[in-house]
DRENPA-3360 file (N, C-alpha, C; in nm, 2 decimals, always signed):
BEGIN
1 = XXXXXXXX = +0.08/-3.60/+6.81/+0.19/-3.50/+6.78/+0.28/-3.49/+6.90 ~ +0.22/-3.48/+7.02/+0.33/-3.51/+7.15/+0.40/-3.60/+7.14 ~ +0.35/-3.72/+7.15/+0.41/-3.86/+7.13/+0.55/-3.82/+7.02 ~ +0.53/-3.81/+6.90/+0.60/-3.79/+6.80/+0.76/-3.70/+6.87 ~ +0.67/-3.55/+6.91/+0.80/-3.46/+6.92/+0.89/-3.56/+7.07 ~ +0.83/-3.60/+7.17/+0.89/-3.66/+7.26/+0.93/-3.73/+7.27 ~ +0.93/-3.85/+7.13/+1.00/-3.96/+7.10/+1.12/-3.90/+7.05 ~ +1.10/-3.76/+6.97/+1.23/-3.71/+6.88/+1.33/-3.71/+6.99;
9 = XXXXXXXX = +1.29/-3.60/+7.08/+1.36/-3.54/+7.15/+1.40/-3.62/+7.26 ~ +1.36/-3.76/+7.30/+1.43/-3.89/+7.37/+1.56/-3.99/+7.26 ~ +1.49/-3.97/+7.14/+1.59/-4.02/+7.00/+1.71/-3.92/+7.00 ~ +1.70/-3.82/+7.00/+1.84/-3.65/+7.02/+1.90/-3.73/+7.13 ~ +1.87/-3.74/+7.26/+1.92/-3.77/+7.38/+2.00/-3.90/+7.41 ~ +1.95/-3.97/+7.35/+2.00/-4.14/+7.33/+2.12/-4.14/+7.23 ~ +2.08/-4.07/+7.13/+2.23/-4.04/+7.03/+2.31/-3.98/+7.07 ~ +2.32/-3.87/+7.20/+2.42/-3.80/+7.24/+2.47/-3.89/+7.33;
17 = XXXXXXXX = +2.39/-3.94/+7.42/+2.46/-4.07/+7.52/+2.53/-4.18/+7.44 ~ +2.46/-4.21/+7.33/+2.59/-4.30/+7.25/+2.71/-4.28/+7.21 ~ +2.65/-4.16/+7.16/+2.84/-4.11/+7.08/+2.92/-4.06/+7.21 ~ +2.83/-4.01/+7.34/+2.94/-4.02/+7.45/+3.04/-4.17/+7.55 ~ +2.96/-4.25/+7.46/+3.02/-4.37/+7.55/+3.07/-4.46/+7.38 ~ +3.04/-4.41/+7.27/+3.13/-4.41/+7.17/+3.25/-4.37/+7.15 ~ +3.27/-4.23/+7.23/+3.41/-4.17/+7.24/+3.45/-4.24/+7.35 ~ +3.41/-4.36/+7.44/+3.54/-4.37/+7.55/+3.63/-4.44/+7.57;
25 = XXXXXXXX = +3.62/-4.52/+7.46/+3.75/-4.62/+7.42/+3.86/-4.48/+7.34 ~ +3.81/-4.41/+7.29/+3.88/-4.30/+7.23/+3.99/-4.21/+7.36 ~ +3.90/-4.22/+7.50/+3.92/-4.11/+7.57/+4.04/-4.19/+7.66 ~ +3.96/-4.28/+7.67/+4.07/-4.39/+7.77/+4.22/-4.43/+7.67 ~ +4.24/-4.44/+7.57/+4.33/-4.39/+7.50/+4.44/-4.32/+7.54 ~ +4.37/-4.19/+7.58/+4.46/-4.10/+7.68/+4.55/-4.12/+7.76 ~ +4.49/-4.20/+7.87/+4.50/-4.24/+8.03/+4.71/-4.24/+7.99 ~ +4.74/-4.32/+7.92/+4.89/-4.31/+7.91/+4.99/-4.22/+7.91;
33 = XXXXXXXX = +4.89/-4.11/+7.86/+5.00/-3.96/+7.87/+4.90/-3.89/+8.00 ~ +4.86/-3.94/+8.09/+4.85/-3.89/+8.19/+4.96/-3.83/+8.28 ~ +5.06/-3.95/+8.26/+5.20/-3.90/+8.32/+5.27/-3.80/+8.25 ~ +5.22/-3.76/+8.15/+5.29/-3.67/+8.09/+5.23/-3.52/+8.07 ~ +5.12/-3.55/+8.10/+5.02/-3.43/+8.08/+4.89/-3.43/+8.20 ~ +4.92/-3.39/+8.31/+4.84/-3.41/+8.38/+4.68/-3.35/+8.35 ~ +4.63/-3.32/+8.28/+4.55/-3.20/+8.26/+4.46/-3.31/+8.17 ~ +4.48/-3.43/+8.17/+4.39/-3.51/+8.06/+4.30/-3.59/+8.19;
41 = XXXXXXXX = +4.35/-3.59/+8.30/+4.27/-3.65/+8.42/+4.15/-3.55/+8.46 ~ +4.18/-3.41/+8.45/+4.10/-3.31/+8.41/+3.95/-3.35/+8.30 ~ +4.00/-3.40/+8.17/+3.94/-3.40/+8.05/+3.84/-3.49/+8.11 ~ +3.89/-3.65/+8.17/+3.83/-3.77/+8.15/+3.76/-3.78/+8.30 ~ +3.79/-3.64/+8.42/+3.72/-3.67/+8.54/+3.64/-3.60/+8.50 ~ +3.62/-3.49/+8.46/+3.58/-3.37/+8.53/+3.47/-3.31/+8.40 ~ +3.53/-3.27/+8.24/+3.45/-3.28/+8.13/+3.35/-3.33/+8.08 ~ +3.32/-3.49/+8.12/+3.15/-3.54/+8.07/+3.06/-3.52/+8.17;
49 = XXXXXXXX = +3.08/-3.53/+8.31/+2.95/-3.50/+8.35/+2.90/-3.32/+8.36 ~ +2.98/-3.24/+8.34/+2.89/-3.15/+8.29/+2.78/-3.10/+8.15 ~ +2.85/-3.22/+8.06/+2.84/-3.24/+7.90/+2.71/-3.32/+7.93 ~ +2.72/-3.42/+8.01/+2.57/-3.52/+8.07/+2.49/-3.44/+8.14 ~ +2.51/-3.34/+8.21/+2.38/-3.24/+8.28/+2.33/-3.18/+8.16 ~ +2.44/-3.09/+8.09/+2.37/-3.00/+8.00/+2.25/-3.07/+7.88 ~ +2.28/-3.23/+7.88/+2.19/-3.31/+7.77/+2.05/-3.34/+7.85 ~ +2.09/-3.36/+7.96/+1.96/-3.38/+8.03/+1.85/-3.29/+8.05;
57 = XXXXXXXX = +1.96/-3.17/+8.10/+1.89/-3.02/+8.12/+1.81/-2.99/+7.99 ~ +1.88/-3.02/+7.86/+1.80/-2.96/+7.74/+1.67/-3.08/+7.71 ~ +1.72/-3.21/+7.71/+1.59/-3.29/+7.73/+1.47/-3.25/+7.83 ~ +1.48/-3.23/+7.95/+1.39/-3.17/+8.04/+1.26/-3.05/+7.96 ~ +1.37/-2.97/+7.88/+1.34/-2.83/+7.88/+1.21/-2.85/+7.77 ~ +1.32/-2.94/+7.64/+1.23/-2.98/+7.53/+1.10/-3.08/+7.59 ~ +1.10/-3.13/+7.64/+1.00/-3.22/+7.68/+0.89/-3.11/+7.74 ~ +0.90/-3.07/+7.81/+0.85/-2.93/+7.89/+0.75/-2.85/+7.82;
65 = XXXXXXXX = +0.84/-2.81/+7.69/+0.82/-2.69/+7.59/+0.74/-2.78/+7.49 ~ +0.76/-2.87/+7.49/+0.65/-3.00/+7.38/+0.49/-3.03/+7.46 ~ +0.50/-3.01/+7.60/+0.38/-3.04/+7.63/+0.31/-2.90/+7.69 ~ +0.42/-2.83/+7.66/+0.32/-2.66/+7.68/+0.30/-2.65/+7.57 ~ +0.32/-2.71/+7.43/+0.25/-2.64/+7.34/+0.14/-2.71/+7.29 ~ +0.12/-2.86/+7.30/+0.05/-2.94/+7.30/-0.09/-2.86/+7.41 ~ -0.05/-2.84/+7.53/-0.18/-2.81/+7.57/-0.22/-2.65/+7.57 ~ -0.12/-2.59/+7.53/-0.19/-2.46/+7.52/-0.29/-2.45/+7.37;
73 = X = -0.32/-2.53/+7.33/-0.39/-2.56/+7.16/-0.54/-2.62/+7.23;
% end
């Protein structure tokens, strides 16, 4: 049953990392109106690595909370 939930919750994490490097042909797109909008250097410096902590952080947490329940049984 650990195995299972820990595979889930590495499967959640792997899919968020994909669709984040799924969007970056999307994001680099941008880069052109840079000159016009400075505020997208903002988006594409500064926006995914806190979007990549917070995925990790909740991986950490679930992983955590999967094996405190497993052994509190």
């Amino acid at each position: 049953m650990l195995i299972h939930r820990q595979m889930r919750a590495a499967l959640t994490a792997t899919v968020l990392l994909a669709a984040a490097l799924g969007l970056l042909p999307v994001t680099l797109r941008l880069l052109p109106l840079a000159d016009a909008w400075p505020g997208v250097w903002l988006v594409l410096g500064v926006a995914p690595y806190p979007a990549l902590l917070c995925a990790g952080a909740w991986y950490v947490r679930r992983a955590e909370r999967n094996e405190g329940d497993v052994t509190a049984r």
